[in-house]
mmCIF file of the N, C-alpha and C atoms, coordinates in Angstrom:
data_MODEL
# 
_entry.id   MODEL 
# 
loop_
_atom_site.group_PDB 
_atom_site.id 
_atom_site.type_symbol 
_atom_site.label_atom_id 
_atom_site.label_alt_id 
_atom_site.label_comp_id 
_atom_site.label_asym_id 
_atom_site.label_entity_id 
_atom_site.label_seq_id 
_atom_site.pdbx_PDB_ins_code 
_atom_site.Cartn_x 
_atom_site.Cartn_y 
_atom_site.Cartn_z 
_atom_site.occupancy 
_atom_site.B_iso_or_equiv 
_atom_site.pdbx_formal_charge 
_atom_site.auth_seq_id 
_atom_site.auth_comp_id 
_atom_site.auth_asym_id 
_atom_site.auth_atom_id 
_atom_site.pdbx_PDB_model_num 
ATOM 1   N N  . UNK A 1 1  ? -19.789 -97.870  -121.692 1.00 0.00 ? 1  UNK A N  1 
ATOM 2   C CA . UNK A 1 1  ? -19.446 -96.461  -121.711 1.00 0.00 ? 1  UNK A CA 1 
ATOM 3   C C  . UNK A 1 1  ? -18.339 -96.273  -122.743 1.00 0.00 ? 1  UNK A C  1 
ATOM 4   N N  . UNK A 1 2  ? -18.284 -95.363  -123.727 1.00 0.00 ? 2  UNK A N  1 
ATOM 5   C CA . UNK A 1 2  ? -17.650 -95.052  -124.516 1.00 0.00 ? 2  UNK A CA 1 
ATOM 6   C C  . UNK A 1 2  ? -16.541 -94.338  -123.931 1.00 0.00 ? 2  UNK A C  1 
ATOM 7   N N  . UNK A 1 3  ? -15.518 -93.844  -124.894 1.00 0.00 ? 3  UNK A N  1 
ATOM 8   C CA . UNK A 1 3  ? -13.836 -93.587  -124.532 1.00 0.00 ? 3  UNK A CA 1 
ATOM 9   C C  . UNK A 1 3  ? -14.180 -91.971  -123.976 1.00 0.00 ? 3  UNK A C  1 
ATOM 10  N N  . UNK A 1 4  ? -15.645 -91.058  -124.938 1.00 0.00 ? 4  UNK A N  1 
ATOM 11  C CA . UNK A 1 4  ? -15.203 -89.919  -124.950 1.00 0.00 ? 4  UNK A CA 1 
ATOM 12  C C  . UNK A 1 4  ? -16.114 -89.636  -123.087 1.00 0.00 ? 4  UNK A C  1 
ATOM 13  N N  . UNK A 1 5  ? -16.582 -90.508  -123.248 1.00 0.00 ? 5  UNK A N  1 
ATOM 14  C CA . UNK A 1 5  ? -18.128 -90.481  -121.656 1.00 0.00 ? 5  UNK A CA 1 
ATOM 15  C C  . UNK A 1 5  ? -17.171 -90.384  -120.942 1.00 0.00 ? 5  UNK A C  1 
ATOM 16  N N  . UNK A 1 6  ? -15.997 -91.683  -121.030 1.00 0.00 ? 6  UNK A N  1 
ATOM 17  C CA . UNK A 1 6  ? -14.861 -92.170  -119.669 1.00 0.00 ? 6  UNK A CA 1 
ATOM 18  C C  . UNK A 1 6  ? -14.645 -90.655  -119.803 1.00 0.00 ? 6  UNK A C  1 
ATOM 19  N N  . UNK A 1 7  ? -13.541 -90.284  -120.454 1.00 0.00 ? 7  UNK A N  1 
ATOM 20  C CA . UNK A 1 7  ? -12.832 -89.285  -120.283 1.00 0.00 ? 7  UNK A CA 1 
ATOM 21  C C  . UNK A 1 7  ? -13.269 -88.086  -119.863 1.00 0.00 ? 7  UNK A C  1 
ATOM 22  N N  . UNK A 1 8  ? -14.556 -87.859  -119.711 1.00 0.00 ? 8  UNK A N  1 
ATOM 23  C CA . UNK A 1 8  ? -15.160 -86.380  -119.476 1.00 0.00 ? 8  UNK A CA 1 
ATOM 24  C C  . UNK A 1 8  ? -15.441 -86.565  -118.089 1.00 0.00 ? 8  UNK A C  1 
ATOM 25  N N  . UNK A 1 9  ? -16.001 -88.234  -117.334 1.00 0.00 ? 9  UNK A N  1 
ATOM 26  C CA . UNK A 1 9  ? -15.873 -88.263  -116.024 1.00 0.00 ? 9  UNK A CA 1 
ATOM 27  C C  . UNK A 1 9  ? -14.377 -88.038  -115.325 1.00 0.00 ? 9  UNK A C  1 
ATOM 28  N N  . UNK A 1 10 ? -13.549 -88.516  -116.201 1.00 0.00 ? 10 UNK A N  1 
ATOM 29  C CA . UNK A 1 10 ? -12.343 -87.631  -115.588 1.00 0.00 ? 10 UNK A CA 1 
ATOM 30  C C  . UNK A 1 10 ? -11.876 -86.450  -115.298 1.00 0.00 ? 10 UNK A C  1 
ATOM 31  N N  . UNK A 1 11 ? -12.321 -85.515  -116.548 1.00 0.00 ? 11 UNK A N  1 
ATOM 32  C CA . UNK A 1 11 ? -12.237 -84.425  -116.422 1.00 0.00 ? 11 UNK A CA 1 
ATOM 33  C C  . UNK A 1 11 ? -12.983 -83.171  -115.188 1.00 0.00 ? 11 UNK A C  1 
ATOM 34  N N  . UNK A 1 12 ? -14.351 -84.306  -115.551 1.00 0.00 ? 12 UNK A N  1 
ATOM 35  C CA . UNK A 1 12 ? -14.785 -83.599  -114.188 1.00 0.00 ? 12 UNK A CA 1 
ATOM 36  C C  . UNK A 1 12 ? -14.542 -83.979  -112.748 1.00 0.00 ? 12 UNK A C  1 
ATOM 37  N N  . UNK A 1 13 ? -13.781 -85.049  -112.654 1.00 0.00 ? 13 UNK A N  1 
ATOM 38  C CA . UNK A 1 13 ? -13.266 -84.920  -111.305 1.00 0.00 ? 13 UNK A CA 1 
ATOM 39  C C  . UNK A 1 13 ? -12.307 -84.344  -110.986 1.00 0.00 ? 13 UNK A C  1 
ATOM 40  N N  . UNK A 1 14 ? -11.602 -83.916  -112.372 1.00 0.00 ? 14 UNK A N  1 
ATOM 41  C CA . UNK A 1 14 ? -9.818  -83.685  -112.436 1.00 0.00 ? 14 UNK A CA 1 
ATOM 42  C C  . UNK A 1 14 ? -10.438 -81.752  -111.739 1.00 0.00 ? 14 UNK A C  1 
ATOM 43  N N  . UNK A 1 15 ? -11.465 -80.800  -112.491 1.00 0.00 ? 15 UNK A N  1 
ATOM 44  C CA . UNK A 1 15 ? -12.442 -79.490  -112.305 1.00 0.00 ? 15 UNK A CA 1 
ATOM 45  C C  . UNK A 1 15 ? -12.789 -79.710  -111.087 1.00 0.00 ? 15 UNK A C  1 
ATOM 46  N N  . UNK A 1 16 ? -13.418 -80.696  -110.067 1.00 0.00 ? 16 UNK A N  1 
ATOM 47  C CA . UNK A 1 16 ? -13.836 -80.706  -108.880 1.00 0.00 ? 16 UNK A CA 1 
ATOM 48  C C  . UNK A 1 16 ? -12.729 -80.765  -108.335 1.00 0.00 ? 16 UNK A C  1 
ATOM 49  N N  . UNK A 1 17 ? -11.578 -81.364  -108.111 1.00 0.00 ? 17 UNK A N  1 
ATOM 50  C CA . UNK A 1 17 ? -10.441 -81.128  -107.075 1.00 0.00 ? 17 UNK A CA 1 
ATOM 51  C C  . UNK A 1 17 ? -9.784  -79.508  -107.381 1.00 0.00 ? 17 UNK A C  1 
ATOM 52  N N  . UNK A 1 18 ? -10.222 -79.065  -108.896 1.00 0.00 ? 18 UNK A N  1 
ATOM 53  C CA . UNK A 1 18 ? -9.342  -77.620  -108.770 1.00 0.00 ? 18 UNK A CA 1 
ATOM 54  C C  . UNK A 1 18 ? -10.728 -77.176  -107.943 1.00 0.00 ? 18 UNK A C  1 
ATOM 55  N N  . UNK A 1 19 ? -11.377 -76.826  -108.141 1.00 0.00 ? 19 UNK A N  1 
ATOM 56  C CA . UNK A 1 19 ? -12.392 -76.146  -107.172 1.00 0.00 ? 19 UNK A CA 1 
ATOM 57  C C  . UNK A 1 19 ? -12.492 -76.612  -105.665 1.00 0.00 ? 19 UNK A C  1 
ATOM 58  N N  . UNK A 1 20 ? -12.300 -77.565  -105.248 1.00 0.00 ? 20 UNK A N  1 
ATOM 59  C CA . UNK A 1 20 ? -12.103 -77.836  -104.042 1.00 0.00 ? 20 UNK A CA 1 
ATOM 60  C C  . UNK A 1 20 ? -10.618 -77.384  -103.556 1.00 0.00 ? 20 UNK A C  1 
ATOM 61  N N  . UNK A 1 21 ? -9.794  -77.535  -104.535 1.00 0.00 ? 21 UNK A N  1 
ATOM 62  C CA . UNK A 1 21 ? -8.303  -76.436  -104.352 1.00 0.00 ? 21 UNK A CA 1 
ATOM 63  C C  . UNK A 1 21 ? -8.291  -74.958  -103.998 1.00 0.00 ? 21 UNK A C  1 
ATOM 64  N N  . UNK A 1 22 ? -9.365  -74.510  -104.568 1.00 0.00 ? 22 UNK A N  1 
ATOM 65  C CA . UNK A 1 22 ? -9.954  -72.893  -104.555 1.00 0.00 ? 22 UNK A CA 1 
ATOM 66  C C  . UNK A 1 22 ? -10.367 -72.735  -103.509 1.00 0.00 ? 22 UNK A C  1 
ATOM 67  N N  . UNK A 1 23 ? -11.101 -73.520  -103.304 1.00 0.00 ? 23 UNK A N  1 
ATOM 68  C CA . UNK A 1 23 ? -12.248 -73.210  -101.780 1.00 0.00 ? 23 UNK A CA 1 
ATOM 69  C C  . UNK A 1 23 ? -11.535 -73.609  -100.283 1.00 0.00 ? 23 UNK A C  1 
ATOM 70  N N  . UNK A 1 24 ? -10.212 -74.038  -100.674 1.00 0.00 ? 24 UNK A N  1 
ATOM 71  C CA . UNK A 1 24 ? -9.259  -74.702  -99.768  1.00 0.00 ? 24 UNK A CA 1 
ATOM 72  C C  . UNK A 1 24 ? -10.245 -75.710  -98.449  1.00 0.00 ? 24 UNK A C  1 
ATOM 73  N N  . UNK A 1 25 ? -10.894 -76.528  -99.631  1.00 0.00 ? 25 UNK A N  1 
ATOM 74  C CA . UNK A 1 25 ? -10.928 -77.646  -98.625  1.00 0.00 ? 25 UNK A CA 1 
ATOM 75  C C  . UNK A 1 25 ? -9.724  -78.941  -98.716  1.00 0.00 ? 25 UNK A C  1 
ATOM 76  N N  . UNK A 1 26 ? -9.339  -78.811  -99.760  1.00 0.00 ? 26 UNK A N  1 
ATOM 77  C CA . UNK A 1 26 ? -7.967  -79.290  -99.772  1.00 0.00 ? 26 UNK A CA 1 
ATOM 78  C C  . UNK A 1 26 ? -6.700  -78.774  -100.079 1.00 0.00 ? 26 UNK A C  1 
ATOM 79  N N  . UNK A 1 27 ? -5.721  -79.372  -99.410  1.00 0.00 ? 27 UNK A N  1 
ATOM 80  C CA . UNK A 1 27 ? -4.631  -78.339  -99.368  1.00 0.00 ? 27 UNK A CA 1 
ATOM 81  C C  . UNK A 1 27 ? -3.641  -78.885  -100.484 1.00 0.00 ? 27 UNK A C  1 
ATOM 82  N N  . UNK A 1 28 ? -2.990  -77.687  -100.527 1.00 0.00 ? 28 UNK A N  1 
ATOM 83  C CA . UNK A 1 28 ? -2.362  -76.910  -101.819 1.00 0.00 ? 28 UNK A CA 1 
ATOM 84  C C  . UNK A 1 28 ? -0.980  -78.479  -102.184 1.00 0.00 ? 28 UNK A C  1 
ATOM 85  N N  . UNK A 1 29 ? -0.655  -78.487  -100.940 1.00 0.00 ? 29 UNK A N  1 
ATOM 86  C CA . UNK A 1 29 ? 0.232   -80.372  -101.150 1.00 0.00 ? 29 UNK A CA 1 
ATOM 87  C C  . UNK A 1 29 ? -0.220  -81.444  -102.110 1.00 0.00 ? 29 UNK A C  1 
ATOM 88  N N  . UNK A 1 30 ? -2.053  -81.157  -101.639 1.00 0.00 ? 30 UNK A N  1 
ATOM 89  C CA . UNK A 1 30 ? -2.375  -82.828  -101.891 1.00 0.00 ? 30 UNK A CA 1 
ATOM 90  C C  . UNK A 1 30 ? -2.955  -82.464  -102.932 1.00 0.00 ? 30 UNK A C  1 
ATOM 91  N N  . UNK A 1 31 ? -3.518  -80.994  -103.798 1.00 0.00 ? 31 UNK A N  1 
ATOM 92  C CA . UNK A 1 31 ? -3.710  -80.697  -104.736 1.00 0.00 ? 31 UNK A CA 1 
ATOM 93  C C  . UNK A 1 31 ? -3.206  -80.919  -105.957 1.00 0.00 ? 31 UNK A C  1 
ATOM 94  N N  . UNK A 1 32 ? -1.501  -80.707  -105.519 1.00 0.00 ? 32 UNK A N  1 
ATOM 95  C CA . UNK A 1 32 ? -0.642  -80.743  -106.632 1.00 0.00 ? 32 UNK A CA 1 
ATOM 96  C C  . UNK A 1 32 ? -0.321  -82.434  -106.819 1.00 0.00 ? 32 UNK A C  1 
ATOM 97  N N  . UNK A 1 33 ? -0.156  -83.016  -105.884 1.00 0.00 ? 33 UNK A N  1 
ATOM 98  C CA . UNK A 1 33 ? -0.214  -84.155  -105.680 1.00 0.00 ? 33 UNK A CA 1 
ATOM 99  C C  . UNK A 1 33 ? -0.984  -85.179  -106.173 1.00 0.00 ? 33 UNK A C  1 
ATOM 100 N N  . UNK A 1 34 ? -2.275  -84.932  -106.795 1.00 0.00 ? 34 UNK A N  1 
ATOM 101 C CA . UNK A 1 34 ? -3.492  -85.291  -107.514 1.00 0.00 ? 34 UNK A CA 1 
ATOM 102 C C  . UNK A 1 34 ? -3.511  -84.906  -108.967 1.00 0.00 ? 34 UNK A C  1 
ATOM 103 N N  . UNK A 1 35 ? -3.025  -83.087  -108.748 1.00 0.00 ? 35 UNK A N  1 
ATOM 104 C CA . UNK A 1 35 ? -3.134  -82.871  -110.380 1.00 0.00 ? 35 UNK A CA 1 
ATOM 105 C C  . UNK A 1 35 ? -2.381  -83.546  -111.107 1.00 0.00 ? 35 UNK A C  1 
ATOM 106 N N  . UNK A 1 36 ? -1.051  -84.468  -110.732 1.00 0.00 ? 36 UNK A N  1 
ATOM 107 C CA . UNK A 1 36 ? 0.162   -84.958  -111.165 1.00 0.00 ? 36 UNK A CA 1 
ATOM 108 C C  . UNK A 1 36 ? -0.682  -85.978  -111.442 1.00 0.00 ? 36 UNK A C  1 
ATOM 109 N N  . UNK A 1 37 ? -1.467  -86.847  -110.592 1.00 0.00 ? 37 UNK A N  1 
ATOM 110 C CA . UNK A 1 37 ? -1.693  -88.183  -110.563 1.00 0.00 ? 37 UNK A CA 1 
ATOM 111 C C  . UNK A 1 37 ? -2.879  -88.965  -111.450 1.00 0.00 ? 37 UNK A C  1 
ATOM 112 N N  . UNK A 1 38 ? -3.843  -87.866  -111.256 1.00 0.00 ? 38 UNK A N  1 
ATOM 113 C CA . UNK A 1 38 ? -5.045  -88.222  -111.808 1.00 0.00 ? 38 UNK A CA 1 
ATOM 114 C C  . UNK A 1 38 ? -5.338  -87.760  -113.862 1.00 0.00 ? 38 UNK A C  1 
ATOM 115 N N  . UNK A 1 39 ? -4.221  -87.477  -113.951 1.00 0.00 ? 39 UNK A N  1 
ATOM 116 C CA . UNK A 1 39 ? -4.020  -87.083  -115.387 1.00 0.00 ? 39 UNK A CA 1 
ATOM 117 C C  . UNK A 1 39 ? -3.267  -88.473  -116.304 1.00 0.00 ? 39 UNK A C  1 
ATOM 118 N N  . UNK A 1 40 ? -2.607  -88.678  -115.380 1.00 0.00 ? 40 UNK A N  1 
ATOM 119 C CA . UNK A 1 40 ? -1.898  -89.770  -115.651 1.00 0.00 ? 40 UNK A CA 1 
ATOM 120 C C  . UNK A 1 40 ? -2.643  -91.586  -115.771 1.00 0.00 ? 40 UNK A C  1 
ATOM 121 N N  . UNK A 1 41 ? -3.584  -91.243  -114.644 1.00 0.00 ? 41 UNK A N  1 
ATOM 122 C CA . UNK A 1 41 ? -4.383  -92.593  -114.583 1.00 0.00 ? 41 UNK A CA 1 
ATOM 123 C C  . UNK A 1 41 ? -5.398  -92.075  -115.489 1.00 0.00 ? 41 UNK A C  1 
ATOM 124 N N  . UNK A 1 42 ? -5.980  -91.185  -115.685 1.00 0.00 ? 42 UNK A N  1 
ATOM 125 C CA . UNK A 1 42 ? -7.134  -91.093  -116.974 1.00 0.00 ? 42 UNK A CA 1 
ATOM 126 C C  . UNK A 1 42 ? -6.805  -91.392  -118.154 1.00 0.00 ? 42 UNK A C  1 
ATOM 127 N N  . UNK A 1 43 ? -5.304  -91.175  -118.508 1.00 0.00 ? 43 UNK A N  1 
ATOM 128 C CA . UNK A 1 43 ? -4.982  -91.530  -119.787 1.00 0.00 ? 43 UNK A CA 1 
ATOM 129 C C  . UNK A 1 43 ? -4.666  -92.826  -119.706 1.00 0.00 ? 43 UNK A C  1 
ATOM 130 N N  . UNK A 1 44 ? -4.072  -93.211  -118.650 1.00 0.00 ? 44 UNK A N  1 
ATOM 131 C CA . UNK A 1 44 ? -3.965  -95.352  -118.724 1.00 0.00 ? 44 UNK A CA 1 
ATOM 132 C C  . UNK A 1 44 ? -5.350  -95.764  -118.751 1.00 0.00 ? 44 UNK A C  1 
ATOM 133 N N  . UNK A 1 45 ? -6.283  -95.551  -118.170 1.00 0.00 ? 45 UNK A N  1 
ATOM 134 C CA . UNK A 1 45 ? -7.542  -96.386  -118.033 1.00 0.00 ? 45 UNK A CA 1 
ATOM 135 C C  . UNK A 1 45 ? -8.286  -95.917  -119.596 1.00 0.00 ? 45 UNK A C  1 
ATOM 136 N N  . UNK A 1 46 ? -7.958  -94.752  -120.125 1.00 0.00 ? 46 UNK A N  1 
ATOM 137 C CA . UNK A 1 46 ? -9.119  -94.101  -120.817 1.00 0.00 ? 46 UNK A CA 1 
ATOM 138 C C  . UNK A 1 46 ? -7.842  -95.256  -122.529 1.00 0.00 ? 46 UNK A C  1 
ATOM 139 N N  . UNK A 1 47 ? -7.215  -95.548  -122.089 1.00 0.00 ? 47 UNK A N  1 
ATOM 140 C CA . UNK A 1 47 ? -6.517  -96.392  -123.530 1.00 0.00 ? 47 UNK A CA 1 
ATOM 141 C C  . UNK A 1 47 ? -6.320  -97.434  -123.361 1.00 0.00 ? 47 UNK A C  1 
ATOM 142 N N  . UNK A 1 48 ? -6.715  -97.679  -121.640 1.00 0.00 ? 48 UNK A N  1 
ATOM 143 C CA . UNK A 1 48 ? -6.572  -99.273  -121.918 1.00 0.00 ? 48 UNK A CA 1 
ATOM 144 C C  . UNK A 1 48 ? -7.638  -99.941  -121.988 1.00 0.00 ? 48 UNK A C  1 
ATOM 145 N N  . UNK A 1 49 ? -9.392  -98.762  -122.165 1.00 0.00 ? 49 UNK A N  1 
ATOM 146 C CA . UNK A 1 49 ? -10.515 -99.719  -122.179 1.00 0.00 ? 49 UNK A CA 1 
ATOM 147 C C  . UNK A 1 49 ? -10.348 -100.219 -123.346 1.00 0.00 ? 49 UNK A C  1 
ATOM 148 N N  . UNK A 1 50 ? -9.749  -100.003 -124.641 1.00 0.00 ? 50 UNK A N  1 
ATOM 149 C CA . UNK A 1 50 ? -10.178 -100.643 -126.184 1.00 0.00 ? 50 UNK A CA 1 
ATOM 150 C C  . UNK A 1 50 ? -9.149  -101.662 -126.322 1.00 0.00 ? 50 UNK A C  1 
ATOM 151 N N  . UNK A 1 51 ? -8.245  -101.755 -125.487 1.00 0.00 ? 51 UNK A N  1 
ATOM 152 C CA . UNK A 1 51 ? -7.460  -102.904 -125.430 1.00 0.00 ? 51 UNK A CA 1 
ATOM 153 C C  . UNK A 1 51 ? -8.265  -103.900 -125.280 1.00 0.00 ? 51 UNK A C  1 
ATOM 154 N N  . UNK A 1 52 ? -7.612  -105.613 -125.993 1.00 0.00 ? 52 UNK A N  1 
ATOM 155 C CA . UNK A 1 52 ? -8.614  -106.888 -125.460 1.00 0.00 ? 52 UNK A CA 1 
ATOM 156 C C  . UNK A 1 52 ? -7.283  -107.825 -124.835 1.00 0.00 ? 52 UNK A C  1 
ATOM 157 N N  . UNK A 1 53 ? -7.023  -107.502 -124.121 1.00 0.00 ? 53 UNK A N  1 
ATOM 158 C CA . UNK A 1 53 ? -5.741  -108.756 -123.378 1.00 0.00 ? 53 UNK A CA 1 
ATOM 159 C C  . UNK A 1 53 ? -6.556  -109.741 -122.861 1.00 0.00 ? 53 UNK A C  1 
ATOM 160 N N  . UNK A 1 54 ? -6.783  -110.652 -123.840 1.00 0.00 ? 54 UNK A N  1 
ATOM 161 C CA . UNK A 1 54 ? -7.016  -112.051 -123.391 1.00 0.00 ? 54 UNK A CA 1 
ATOM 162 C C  . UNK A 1 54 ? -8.247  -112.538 -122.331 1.00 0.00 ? 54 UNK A C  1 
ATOM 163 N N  . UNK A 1 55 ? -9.061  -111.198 -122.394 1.00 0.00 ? 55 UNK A N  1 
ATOM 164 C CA . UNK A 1 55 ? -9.994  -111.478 -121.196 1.00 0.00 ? 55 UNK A CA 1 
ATOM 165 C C  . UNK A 1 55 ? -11.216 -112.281 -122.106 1.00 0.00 ? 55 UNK A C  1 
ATOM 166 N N  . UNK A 1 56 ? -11.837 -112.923 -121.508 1.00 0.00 ? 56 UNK A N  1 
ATOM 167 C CA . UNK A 1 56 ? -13.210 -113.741 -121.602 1.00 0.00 ? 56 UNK A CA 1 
ATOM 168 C C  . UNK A 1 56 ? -14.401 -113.013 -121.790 1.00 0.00 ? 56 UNK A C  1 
ATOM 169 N N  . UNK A 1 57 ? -14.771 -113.041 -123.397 1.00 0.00 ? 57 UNK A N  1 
ATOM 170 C CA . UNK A 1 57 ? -15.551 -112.410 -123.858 1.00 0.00 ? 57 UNK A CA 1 
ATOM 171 C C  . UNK A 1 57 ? -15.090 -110.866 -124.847 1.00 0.00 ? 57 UNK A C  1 
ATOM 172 N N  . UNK A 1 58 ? -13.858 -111.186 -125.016 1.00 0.00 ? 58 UNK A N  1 
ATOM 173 C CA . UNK A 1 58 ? -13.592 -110.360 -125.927 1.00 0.00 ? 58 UNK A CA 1 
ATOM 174 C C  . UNK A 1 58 ? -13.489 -110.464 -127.208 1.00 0.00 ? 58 UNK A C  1 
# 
């Protein structure tokens, strides 16, 4: 999977928790709580796939 594929599955999960924010199946705490979080891990995972640290087969 390429960098731009990763990143758009992020995005659309990052769009499904605001819409599940809307529809208040989750609450407004754990909303904000996610929007903080999951922005943050998309950009570590989405820069650390082209990294090669030493793994086997790189």
């Amino acid at each position: 999977m390429n960098a731009y594929l990763h990143a758009l599955c992020w995005a659309l999960a990052i769009m499904a928790l605001a819409v599940l924010n809307v529809l208040d199946v989750i609450s407004d705490g754990t909303a904000q709580a996610l929007f903080t979080t999951l922005p943050i891990l998309a950009v570590i995972s989405v820069t650390q796939r082209d990294r090669c640290a030493r793994r086997k087969g790189c």
